[in-house]
N, C-alpha and C positions, 0 to 999 in steps of 0.2 A: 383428417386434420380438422380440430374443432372451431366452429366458426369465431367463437369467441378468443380476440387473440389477448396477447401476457398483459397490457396494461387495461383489457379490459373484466379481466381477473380481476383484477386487483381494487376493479371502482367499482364498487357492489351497485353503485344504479344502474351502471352503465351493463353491468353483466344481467341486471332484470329485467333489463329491457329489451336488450336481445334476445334473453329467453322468451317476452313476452311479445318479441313479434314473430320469435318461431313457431310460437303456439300457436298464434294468431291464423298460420294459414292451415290450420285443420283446426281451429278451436270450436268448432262445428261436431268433431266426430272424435273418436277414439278407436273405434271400428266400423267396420263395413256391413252393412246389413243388405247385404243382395243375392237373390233366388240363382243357386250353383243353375237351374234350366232357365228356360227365355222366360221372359216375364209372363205372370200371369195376370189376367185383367180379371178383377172380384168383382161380382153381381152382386148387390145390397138380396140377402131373404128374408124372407119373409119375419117377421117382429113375434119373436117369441110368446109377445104379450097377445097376441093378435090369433095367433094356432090351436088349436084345439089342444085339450091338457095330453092326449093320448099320441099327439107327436112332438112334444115336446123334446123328450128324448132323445131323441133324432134328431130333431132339431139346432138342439144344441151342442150336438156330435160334431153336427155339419158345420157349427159357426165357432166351435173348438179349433176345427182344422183348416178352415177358412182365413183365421189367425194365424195359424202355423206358416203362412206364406210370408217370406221375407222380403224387402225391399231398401233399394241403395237409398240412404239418404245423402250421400256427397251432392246429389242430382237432386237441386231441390226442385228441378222443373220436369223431373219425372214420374208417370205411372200416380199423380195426383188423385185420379178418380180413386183408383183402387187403396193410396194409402189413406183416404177421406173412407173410404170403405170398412177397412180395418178396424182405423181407432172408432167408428160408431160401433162396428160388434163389439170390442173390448171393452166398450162402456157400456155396451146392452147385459154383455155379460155379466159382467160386476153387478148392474141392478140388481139379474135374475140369480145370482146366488145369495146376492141379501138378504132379499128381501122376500124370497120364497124356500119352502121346506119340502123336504123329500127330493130334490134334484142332485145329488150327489148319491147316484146308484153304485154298486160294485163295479159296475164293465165299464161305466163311467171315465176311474180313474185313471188309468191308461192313458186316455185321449186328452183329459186334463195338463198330464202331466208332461206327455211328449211335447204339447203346446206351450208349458211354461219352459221346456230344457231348451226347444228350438229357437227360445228367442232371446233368452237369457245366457245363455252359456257360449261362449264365442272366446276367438282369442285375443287378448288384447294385445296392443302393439309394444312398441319398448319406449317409455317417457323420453322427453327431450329432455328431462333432468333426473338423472339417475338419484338423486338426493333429492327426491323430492317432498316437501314437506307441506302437507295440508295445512296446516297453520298459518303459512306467511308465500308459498307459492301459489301464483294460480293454478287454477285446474285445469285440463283437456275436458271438455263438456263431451258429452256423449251424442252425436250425430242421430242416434236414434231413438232419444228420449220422448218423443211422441206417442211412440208406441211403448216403448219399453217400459214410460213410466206406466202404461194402465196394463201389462203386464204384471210387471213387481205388485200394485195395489190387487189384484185378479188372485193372483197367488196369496197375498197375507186373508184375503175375504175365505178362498178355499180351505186357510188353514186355520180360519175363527168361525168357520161357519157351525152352525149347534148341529149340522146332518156328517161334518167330519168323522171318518172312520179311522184312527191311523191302523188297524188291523188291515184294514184293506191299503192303507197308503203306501205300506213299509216296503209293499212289491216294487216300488216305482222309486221311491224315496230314500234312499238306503246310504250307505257307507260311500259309494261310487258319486253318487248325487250329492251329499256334503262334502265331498274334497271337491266338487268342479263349483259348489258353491263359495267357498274358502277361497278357491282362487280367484275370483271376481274380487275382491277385499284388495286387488291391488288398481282396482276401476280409480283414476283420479276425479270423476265424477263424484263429487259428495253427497249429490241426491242418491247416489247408485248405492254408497257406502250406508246410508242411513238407511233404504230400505233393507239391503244386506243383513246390518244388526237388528233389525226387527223379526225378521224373518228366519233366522239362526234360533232368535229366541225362542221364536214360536213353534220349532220342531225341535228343540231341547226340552221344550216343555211338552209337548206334546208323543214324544217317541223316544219311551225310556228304555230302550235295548241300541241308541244311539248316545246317550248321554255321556257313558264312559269312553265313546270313541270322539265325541266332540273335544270333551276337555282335555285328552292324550293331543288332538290334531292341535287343538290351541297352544297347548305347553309347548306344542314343537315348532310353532310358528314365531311363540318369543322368546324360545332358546335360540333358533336359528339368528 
């Protein structure tokens, strides 16, 4: 039975505001971002800028998968060290693919890419408003926009970086990875949504043996 009862149908303020203190008690998160094992506690390594060029490599392997480590944000007062951990490599990362050339090897992508599916691709829950309209409803914000956002930015630098391959991406990047992308497009996060369409763009443009399978997916998203 839905909380909202018949006369409060019928008062549109009064129905938006109930919606808006339903939201209100997750309007933190949208989903869960917590390690399926016990938590792990992240050691800051060594500063890429700081390593010699010949472990680089490696280096950046390790602070790919470093990332890959997910963490609850409902609990804003846990595993602090570690999620203060994260978001500096996320942002060391984004510098070092900037801002330097030749880091984006073949064996590379793999570890890139696992890093950006595991933290981006997750399941969203079911809106407290089935009609929900970005226009005039609020949004469910996303609980783990901290990190997520320097995810999404990590991803758009990978895919405008001048060292991008998509010959070597397309193994990772494929048919399977634009439909779990497609279905994020239902995130009521708007930041989520805006990076989303940037990031569509940029592998439509970028990966033309995926082009005719984008525009089929989109046609069937607003026939549906």
């Amino acid at each position: 039975m839905s909380a909202i009862s018949a006369a409060e149908k019928v008062d549109g303020f009064t129905r938006k505001s109930v919606r808006k203190a339903q939201r209100q008690k997750r309007s933190h998160g949208s989903s869960q971002f917590r390690s399926p094992t016990s938590p792990i506690e992240l050691s800051p390594l060594q500063q890429l800028k700081d390593a010699p060029l010949s472990e680089h490599q490696e280096l950046f392997i390790q602070k790919l998968q470093q990332c890959g480590v997910l963490f609850d944000f409902y609990d804003s007062v846990s595993d602090l060290k570690s999620k203060e951990v994260k978001r500096a490599t996320l942002n060391e990362l984004i510098d070092f693919i900037s801002t330097n050339r030749g880091v984006l090897v073949d064996s590379s992508y793999g570890d890139v890419v696992k890093m950006i599916s595991t933290n981006i691709f997750r399941t969203l829950p079911p809106s407290d408003n089935p009609d929900f309209d970005p226009e005039e409803d609020e949004p469910t914000l996303e609980a783990a926009w901290p990190h997520l956002q320097l995810v999404y930015e990590f991803f758009l630098r990978f895919l405008e970086s001048p060292d991008f391959q998509p010959s070597s991406a397309k193994r990772y990047i494929d048919q399977k990875f634009v439909l779990q992308l497609l279905e994020l497009f239902d995130s009521e996060d708007p930041r989520e949504r805006d990076f989303l369409k940037t990031i569509l763009h940029r592998i439509y443009g970028k990966f033309l043996g995926l082009r005719a399978f984008i525009r089929k997916q989109i046609n069937n998203i607003f026939l549906w």
